[in-house]
C-alpha positions as CSV (number, residue, x, y, z in Angstrom):
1,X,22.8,40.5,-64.6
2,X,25.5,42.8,-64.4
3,X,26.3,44.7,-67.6
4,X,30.5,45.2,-68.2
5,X,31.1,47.2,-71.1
6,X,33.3,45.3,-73.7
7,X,33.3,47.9,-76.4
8,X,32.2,51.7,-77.2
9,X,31.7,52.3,-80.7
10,X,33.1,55.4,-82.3
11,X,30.0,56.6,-83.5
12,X,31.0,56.4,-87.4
13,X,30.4,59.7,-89.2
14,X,27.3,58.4,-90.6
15,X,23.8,60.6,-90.6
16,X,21.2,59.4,-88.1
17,X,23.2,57.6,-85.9
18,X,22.7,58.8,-82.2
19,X,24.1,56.7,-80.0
20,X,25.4,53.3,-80.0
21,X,26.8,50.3,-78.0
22,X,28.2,47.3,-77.4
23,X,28.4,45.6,-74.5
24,X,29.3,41.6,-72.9
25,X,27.1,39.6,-70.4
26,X,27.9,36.7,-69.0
27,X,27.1,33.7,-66.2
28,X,28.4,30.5,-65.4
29,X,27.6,27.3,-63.0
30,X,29.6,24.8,-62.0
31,X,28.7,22.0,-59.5
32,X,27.3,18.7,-59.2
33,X,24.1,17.1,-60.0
34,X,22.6,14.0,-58.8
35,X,19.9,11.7,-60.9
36,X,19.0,8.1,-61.5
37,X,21.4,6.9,-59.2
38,X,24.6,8.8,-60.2
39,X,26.2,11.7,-59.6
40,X,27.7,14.0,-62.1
41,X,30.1,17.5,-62.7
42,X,27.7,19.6,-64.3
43,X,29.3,22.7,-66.0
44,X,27.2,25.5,-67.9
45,X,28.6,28.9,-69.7
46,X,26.4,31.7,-70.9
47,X,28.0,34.5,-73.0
48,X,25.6,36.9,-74.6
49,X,27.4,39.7,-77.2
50,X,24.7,42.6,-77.1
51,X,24.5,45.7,-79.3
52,X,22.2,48.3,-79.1
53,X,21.6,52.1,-80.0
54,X,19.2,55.1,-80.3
55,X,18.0,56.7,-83.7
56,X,17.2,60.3,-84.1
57,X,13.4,59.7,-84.0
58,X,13.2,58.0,-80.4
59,X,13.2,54.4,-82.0
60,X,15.9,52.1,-79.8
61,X,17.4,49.3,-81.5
62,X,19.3,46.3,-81.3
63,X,21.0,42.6,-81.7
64,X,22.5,39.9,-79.7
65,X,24.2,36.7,-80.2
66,X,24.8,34.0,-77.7
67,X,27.3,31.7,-76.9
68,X,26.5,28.8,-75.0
69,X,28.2,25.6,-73.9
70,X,27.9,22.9,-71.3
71,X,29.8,20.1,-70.3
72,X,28.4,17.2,-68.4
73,X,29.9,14.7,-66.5
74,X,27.8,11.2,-67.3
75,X,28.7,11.9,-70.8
76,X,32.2,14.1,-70.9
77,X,31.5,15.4,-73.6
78,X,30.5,19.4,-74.2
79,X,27.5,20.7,-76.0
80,X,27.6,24.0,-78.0
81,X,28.0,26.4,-78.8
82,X,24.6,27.4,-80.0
83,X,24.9,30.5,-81.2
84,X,21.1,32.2,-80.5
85,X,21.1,35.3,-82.4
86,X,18.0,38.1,-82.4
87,X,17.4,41.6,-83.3
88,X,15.1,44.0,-82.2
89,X,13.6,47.5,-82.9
90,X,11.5,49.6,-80.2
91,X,8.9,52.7,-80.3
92,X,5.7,53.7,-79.6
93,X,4.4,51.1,-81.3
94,X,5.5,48.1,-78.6
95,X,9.1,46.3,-79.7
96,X,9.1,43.8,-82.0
97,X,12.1,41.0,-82.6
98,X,13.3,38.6,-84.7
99,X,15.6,35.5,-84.5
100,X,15.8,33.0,-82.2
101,X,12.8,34.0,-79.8
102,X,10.5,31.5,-77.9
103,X,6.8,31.5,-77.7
104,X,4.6,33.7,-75.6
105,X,4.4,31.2,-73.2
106,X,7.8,30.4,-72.8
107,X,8.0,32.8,-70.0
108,X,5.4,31.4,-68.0
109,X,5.0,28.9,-65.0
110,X,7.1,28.1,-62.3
111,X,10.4,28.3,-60.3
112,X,12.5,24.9,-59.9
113,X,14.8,24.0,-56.6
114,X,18.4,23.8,-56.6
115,X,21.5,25.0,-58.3
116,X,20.7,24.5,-62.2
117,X,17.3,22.9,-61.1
118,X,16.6,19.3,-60.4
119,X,13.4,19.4,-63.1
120,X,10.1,19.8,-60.8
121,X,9.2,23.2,-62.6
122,X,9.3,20.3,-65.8
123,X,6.8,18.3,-64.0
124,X,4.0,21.3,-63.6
125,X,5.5,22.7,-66.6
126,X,4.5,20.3,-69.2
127,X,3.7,21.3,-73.0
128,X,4.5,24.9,-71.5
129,X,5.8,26.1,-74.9
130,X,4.7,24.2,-77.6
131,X,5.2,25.0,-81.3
132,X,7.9,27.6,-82.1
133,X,8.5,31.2,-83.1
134,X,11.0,33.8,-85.3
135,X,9.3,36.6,-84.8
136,X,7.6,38.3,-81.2
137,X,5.7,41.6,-80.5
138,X,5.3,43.2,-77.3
139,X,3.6,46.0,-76.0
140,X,3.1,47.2,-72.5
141,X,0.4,50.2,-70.9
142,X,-0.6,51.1,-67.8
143,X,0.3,47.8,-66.2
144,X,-1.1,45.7,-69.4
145,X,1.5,43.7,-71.4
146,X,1.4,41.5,-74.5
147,X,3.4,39.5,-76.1
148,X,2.5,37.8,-79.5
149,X,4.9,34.6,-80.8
150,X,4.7,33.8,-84.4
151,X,6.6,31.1,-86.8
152,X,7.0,32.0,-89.8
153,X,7.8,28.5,-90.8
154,X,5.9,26.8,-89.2
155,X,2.9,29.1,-89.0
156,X,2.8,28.8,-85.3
157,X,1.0,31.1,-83.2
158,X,1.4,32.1,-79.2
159,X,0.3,35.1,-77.2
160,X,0.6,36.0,-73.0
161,X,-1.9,38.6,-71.7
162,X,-0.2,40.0,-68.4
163,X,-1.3,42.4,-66.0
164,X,-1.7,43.3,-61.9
165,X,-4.7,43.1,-60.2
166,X,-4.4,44.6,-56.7
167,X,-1.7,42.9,-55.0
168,X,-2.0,39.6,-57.6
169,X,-0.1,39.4,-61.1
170,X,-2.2,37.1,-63.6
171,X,-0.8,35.7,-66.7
172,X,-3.0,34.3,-69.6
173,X,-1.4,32.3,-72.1
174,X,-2.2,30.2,-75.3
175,X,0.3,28.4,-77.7
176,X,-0.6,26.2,-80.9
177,X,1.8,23.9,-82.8
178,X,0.5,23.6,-86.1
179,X,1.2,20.1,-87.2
180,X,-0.6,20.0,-90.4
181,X,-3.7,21.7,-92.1
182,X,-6.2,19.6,-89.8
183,X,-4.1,19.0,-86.6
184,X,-3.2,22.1,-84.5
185,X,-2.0,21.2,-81.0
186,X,-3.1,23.9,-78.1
187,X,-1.6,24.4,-74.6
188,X,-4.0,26.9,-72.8
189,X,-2.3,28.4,-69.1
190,X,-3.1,30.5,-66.3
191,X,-0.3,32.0,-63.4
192,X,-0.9,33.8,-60.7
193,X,1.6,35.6,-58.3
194,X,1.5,37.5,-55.3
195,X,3.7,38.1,-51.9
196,X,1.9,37.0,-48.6
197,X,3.8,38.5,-45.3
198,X,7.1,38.1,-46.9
199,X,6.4,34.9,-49.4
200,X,6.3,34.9,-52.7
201,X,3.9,32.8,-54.1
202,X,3.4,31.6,-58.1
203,X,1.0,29.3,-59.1
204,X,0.8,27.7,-62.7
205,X,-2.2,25.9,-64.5
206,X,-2.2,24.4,-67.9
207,X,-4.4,22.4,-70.2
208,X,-2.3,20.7,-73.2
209,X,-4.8,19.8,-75.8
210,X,-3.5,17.0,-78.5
211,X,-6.0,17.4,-81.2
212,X,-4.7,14.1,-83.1
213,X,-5.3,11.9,-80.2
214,X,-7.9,13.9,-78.8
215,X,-6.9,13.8,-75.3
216,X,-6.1,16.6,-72.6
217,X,-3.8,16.7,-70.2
218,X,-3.9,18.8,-67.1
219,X,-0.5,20.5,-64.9
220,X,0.0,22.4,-62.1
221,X,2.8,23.5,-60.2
222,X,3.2,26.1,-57.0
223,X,6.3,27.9,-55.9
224,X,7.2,29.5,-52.3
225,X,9.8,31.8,-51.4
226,X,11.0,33.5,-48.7
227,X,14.2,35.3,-47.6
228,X,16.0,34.3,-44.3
229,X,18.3,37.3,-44.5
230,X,19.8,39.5,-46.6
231,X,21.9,36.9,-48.3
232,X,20.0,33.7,-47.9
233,X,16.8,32.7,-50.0
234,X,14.3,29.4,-49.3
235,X,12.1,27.9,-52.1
236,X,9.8,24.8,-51.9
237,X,8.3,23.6,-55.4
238,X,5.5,21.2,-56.4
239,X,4.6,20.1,-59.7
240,X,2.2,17.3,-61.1
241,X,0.3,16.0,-64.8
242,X,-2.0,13.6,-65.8
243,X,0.9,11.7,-67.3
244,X,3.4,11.7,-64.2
245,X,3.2,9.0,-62.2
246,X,3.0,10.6,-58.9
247,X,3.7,14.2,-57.9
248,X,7.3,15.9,-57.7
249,X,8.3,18.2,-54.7
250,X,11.8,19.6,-54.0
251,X,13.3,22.1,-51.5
252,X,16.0,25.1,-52.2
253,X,18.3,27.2,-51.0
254,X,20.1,29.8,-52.3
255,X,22.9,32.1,-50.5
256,X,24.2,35.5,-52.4
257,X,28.3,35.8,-51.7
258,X,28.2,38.7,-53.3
259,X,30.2,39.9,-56.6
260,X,28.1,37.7,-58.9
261,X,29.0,34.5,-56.8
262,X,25.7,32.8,-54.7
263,X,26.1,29.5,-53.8
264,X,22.6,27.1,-54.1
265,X,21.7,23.8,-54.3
266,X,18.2,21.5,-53.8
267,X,16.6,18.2,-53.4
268,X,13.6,16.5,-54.0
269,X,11.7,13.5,-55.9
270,X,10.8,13.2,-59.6
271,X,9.4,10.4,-61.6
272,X,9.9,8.2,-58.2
273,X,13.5,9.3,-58.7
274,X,15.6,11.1,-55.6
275,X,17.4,14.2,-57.1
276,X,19.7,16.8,-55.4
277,X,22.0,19.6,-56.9
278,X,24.9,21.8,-55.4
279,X,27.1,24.3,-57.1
280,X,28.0,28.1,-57.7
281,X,26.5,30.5,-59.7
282,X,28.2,33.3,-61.6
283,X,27.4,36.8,-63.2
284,X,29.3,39.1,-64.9
């Protein structure tokens, strides 16, 4: 996403500060969305406030606060804002940061189809990222990262092992949501990604295991891409569970206008319901 600078600071005549900024981010979508039958204006805006410096010892630092609204059409009424908020600190020892951060698995599975996505990554994706988390450390080396989620409220726990091997990325990821002293919840997944004469390829495998009911619950989901051009990008998406009652597919397309404007949109079938999506997409 492309930065634009909102604000310099003037560097207060305070020892040990080295360098610091502030800067705005931004994206939008508007379009429409079709599901169950109906078809919708979907809206969505994305403003992220970001600060950020250097100390004299080599440690980088920083904060950011989100602002967040959308407005859909079946209900005309707006949600937000939701005003995410994290800080972080960063050194030889990984970064770690605080606030409103996801578990480790959050940033695992699959990509949907269509403008704001018609929900098939859902499908594959299911029990992704259970439990929650205030607090993450990460640490990357020679091609090794982690990532470690913790609650401190809930005393969840969540942690990704990511690294290359050859011309394959593999992911490794647990998550627990810790619903009592005796009943910890556990979603257990497995990605893989590599590029096969110009496709991109991302396969997803989870196991959600609900120790209370003492059942499993298996996912799966596979992604293709491939550029037509320059400009003009093709995805195809398959997810399915135990629980769905048949398997959701959808096709993509997305076309860069350049500036921060692309124009996408997709359709497909989920829960035995037809789903399609068209609209912009902005950056700033």
């Amino acid at each position: 996403m492309k930065k634009v600078l909102f604000a310099t600071t003037a560097l207060i005549a305070t020892a040990g500060v080295a360098s610091a900024d502030i800067t705005l981010t931004g994206s939008a979508a508007m379009g429409l969305t079709h599901a169950n039958d109906q078809t919708v204006n979907d809206v969505e805006l994305d403003f992220n406030i970001v600060g950020s410096g250097t100390a004299d010892n080599g440690w980088t630092f920083g904060a950011k606060v989100g602002v967040d609204n959308q407005v859909n059409g079946e209900t005309g009424t707006a949600t937000g804002p939701a005003e995410d908020a994290t800080a972080f600190v960063s050194g030889s020892f990984g970064t770690l940061t605080m606030g409103s951060v996801d578990p480790a698995t959050d940033g695992m599975g699959i990509a949907d189809a269509g403008h704001q996505g018609i929900g098939i990554d859902d499908v594959a994706e299911l029990n992704k990222a259970i439990g929650s988390a205030d607090v993450n450390w990460a640490y990357s080396v020679n091609g090794l990262s982690i990532l470690v989620g913790y609650s401190s409220v809930n005393e969840d726990t969540s942690a990704r092992l990511s690294f290359d091997v050859g011309t394959v990325a593999l992911s490794l990821g647990v998550a627990n949501d810790r619903n009592g002293a005796a009943d910890t919840d556990t979603t257990t997944a497995i990605q893989a990604s590599t590029n096969v004469n110009g496709v991109g390829l991302t396969a997803y495998y989870s196991v959600f295991d609900d120790d209370s009911a003492n059942t499993e619950t298996d996912s799966f989901g596979l992604a293709a891409s491939f550029a037509l051009d320059d400009a003009t990008t093709i995805t195809a998406v398959y997810g399915d569970n135990d629980t769905a009652t048949e398997a959701a597919y959808g096709l993509g397309a997305s076309m860069n206008l350049g500036g921060g404007l692309s124009l996408a949109g997709g359709v497909g079938s989920a829960g035995d319901d037809t789903k399609w999506d068209l609209g912009l997409n902005m950056s700033f």
